[in-house]
N, C-alpha and C positions, 0 to 999 in steps of 0.2 A: 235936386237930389242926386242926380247922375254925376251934375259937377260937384256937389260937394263932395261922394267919392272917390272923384279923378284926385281932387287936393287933396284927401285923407290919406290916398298911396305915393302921392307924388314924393313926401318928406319919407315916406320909406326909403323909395326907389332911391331917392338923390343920397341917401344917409349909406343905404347899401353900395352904393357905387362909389361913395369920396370917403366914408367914415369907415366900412370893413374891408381888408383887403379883399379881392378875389383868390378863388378859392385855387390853392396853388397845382399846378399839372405837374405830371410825375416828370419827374430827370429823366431823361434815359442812359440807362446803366452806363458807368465808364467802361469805355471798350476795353477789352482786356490784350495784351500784346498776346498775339497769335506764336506758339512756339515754333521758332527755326525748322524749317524741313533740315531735317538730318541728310549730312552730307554721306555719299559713300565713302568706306575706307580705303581711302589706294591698295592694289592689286599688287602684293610685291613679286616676283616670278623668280623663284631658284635654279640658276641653270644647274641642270643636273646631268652630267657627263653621260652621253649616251654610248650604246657597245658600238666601238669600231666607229668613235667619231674625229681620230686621228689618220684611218685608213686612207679620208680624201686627200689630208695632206702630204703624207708618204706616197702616195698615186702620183700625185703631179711632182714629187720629187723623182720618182722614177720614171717618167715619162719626161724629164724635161731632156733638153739637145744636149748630146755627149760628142766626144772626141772619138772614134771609131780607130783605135789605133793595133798596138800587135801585142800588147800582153794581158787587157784587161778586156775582159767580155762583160756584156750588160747584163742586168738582172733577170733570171731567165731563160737565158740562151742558153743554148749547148752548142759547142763549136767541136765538128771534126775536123784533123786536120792531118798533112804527109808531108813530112821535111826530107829532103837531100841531102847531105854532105860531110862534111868531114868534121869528128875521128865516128860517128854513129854509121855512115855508108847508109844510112834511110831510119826514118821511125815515125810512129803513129801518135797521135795525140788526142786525148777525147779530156775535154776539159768544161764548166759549170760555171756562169757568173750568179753571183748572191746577189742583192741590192746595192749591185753597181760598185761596189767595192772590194767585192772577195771573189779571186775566181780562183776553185778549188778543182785538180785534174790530175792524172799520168800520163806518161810518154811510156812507150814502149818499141821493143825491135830482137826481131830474133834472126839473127846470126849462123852461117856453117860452122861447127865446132862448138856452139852454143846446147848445153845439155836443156837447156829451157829457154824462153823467153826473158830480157831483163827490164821490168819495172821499177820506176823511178817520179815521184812524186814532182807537182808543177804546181805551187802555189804563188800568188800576188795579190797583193796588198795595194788598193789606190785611196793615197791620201785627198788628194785632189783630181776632180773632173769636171770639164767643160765644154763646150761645142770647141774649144781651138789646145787647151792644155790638157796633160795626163801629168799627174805626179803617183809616185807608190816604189815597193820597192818589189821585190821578188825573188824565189827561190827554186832552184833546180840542179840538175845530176847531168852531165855530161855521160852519154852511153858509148862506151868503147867496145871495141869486136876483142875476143878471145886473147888470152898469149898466145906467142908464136914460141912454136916450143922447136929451137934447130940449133945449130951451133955458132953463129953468131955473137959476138959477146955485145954487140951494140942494140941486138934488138931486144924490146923490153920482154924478159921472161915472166912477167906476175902481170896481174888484171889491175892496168889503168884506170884511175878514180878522179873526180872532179867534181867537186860540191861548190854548184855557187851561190852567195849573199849579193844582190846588186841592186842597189837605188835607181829607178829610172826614169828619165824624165821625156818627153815627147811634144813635139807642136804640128800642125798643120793646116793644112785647108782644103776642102773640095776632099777631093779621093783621094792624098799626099799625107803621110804622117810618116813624121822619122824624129828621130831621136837619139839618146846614148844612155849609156848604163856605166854605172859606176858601183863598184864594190870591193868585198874580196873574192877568194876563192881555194877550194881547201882540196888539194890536189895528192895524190901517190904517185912521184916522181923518183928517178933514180937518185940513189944514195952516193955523191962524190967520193964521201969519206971512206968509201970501204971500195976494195978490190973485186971486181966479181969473179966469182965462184968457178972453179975446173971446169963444174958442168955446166957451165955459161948459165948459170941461177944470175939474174943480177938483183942487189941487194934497192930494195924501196926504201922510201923515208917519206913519213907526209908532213906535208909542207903549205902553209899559210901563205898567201901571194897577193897582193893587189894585182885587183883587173878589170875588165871593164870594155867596151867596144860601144858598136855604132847597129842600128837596127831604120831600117825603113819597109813601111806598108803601101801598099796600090792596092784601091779594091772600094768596097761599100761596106755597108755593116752588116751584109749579108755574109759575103767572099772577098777572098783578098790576098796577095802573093806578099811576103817578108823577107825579106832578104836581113842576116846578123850576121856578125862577125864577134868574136870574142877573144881576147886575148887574157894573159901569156899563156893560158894552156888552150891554143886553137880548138875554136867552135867557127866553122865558119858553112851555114849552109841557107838554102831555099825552100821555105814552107807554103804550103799552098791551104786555105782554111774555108772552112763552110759554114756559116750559124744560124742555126735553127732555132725558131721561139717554141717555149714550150710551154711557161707560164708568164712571160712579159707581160709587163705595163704597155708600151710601147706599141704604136700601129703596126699595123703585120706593112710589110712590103719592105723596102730598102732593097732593092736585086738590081736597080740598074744605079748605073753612079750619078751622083749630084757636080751643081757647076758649070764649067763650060757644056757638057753632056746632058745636061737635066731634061733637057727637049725631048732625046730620047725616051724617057718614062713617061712622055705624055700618048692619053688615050687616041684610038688613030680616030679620024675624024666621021668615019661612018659606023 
């Protein structure tokens, strides 16, 4: 009975297994593509001009090595100075460099026979500067003493005048700087054409001139002695100059000279 059973299931079982399929198992889900991680957007950065972000480079332009010569002062300074000679017999000079390029100043000198003081402007101009060149040009007044009021007919009776225009150029090295100037010069000279006067008046005429001379400095860019000469209407004297920083770019010192000397400005050993 048991096997007849076994045989009654067996043509299931074999019918089930060759004759129905098996019973199908699930897929598993197509995997779906995962979205891209999102990229960051590049950072773009606007430079945006900040205040006073041209001050570094005008700093290191006026701190860079200059020429230390006899008519341009540096940005800042103030130079006093006292000239000797002839036709002024002495005068004082207090004169301003701008950024290195404009030094803005008066000469002055008061005279016996002189009702006041006479002031007389000192401007220059440098086109170019460098630790060995100066170029620029420059303007000033020749300071004469009083007329001589006698009988005389040769000496000048009216108040001698001299304006000059002069391009000047300069080189040197160490503590040496010399140069020449070239220009015109706008003068009140005596009048040929006319006879002078009974009362020894002699008559003036102003007069347009080329001229021009020779200039040399000894010194530091502290202090320093000039010696100039100018001609045709003589300028010829010796200035002695002092400069003080007041708002420089530039390291404080320069008091002792560079060069064969420089040993000198060093600290002493104790």
């Amino acid at each position: 009975m048991i096997a007849a059973s076994v045989l009654m299931l067996a043509p299931e079982a074999a019918a089930s297994t060759h004759g129905e399929p098996a019973a199908s198992q699930p897929e598993p889900a197509a995997s779906q593509p995962e979205p891209a991680a999102s990229q960051p957007e590049p950072v773009v950065e606007v430079a945006t001009p900040t205040p006073g972000a041209d001050d570094g480079r005008a700093s290191r332009y006026l701190q860079r090595p200059v020429r230390f010569g006899a008519h341009f002062v540096d940005h800042g300074v103030l130079q006093v100075a006292a000239a000797g000679g002839y036709p002024h017999r002495y005068r004082l000079e207090l004169s301003l460099g701008v950024l290195d390029h404009l030094t803005l100043g008066a000469t002055t000198h008061w005279l016996p026979g002189q009702k006041a003081p006479k002031f007389s402007p000192v401007i220059a101009v440098a086109f170019f500067r460098n630790r060995l060149f100066e170029v620029g040009a420059r303007h000033f007044w020749s300071l004469y003493p009083p007329p001589v009021d006698d009988l005389d007919p040769v000496t000048s009776s009216y108040q001698r005048s001299a304006q000059w225009i002069l391009g000047t150029a300069s080189f040197g090295q160490s503590w040496l700087t010399g140069g020449f100037d070239v220009g015109v010069v706008r003068a009140r000279v005596n009048d040929p054409g006319q006879d002078p006067e009974p009362d020894t008046t002699n008559p003036s005429v102003i007069r347009w001139m080329f001229g021009g001379g020779l200039h040399l400095r000894a010194g530091t860019r502290r202090w320093g002695f000039t010696a100039q000469m100018l001609l045709p209407q003589l300028l010829a004297e010796v200035r002695f100059d002092v400069r003080f920083g007041l708002f420089e770019k530039r390291p404080r010192g320069g008091w002792r000279p560079r060069g064969k000397a420089e040993d000198w400005d060093r600290a002493p050993p104790w």
